[in-house]
C-alpha positions in Angstrom: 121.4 91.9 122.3 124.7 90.3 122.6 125.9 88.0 125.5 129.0 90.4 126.2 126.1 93.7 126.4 123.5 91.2 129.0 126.6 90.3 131.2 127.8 93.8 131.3 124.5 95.1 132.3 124.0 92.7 135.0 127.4 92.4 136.2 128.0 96.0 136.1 131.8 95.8 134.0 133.4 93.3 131.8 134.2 89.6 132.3 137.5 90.4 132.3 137.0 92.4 135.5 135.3 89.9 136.8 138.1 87.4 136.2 140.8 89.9 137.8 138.5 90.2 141.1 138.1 86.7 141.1 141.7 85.6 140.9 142.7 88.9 143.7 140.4 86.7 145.8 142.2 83.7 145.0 145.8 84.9 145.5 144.5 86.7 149.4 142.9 83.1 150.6 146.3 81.5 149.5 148.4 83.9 151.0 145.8 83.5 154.1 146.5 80.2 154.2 150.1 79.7 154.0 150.1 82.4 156.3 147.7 80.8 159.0 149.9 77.3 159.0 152.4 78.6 161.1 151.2 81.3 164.4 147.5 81.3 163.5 146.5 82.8 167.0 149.7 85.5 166.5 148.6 86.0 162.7 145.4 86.6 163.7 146.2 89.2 166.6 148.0 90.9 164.4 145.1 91.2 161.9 143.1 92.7 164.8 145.2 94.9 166.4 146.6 96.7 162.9 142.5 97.2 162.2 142.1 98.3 165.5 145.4 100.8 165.6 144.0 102.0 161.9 140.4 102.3 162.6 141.1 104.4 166.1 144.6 106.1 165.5 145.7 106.4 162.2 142.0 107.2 160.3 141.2 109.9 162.4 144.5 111.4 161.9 145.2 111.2 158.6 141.4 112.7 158.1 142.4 115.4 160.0 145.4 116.1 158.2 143.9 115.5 154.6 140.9 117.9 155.7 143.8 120.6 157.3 145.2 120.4 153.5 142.2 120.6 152.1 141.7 124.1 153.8 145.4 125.3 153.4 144.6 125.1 149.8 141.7 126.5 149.1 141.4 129.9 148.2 140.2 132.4 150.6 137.2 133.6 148.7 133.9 131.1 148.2 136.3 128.9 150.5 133.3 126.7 152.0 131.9 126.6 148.4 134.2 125.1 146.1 135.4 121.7 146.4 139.0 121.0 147.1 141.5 122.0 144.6 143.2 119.1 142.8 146.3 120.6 143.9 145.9 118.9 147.5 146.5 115.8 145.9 150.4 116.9 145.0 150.8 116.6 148.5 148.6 113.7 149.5 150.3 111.3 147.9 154.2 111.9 148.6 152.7 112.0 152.1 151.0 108.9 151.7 153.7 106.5 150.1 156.3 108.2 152.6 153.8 107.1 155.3 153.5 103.9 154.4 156.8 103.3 153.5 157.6 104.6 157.3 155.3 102.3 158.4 156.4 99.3 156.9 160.2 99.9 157.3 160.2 102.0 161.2 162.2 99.8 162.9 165.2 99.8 160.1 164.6 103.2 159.6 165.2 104.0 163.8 167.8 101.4 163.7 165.5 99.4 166.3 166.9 96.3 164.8 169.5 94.5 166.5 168.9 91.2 164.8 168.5 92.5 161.4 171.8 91.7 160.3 172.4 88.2 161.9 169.0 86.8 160.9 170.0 88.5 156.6 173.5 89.1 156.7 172.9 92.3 155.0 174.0 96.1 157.2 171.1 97.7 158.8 172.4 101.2 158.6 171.3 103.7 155.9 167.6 103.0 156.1 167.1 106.6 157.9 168.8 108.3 154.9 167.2 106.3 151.9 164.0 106.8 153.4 164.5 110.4 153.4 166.1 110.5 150.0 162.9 108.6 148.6 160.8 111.0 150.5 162.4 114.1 149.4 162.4 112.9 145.6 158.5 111.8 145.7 157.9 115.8 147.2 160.5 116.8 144.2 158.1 114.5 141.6 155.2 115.2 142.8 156.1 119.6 142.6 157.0 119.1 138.9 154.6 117.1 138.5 152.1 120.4 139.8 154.3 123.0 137.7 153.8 121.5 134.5 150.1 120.7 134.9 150.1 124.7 136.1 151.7 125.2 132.7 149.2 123.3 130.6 146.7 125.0 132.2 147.4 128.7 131.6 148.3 127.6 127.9 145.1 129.0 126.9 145.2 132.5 128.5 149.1 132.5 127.2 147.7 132.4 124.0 145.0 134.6 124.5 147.5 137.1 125.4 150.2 136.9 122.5 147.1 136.9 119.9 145.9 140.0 122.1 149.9 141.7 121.6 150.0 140.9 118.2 146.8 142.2 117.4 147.8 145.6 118.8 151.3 145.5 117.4 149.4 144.8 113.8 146.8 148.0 114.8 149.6 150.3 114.9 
């Protein structure tokens, strides 16, 4: 037995894996370094409030949102049997990187930021409307995206049926 086969066994994946995961933790104790020289106590409440504000406001409602997808569509027959359709997902995650991206960028985005412009010298107006632009062309992605996996999909049965006409057309 190889080195490469008794390491993956025991490890569970490759050493290259390893080495990714290993560096990942690298780069975040860095970055929580340099971050932690300047306003540790304000770094650190800030570390613990956005768990807290996730773990007791934002969890429990995007749960309850994913699992009102979930149920919109499903079908309405063998509903509680099936798993969720893939399709869900076409919504989840234009939902998801709008989210985040509202998250990240609110204040810009509500024009809440006085200071913005004297601190970068840059205008702080149009966030509202390229936020909205990117959400709208993620939904636009992500429905094309849907369509043409649709289309793949009935490929077969479209077959199906024109061997099906033809097959009549030649019994005549």
């Amino acid at each position: 037995m190889s080195h490469l086969t008794s390491f993956r066994r025991r490890y569970g994946a490759s050493p290259l894996h390893l080495l990714l995961v290993l560096s990942s933790f690298a780069l975040a104790a860095y970055a929580g370094v340099r971050l932690l020289k300047g306003d540790t106590l304000g770094v650190a409440l800030w570390f613990v409030g956005a768990a807290l504000i996730h773990d007791l406001v934002l969890l429990p409602c995007y749960s309850v949102t994913d699992r009102a997808a979930q149920r919109l569509f499903r079908e309405k027959e063998d509903a509680e049997e099936r798993p969720p359709r893939p399709s869900v997902n076409h919504v989840r995650v234009p939902l998801f990187v709008s989210g985040l991206l509202l998250l990240v960028w609110w204040p810009l985005i509500l024009g809440r930021v006085d200071h913005y412009t004297a601190y970068t010298g840059l205008p702080a107006d149009g966030f509202l409307e390229r936020w909205l632009l990117i959400t709208a062309v993620l939904f636009l992605a992500s429905a094309v995206t849907l369509l043409v996996r649709r289309w793949h999909e009935s490929a077969p049965r479209r077959r199906a049926a024109r061997r099906e006409r033809r097959a009549r057309a030649a019994a005549r």
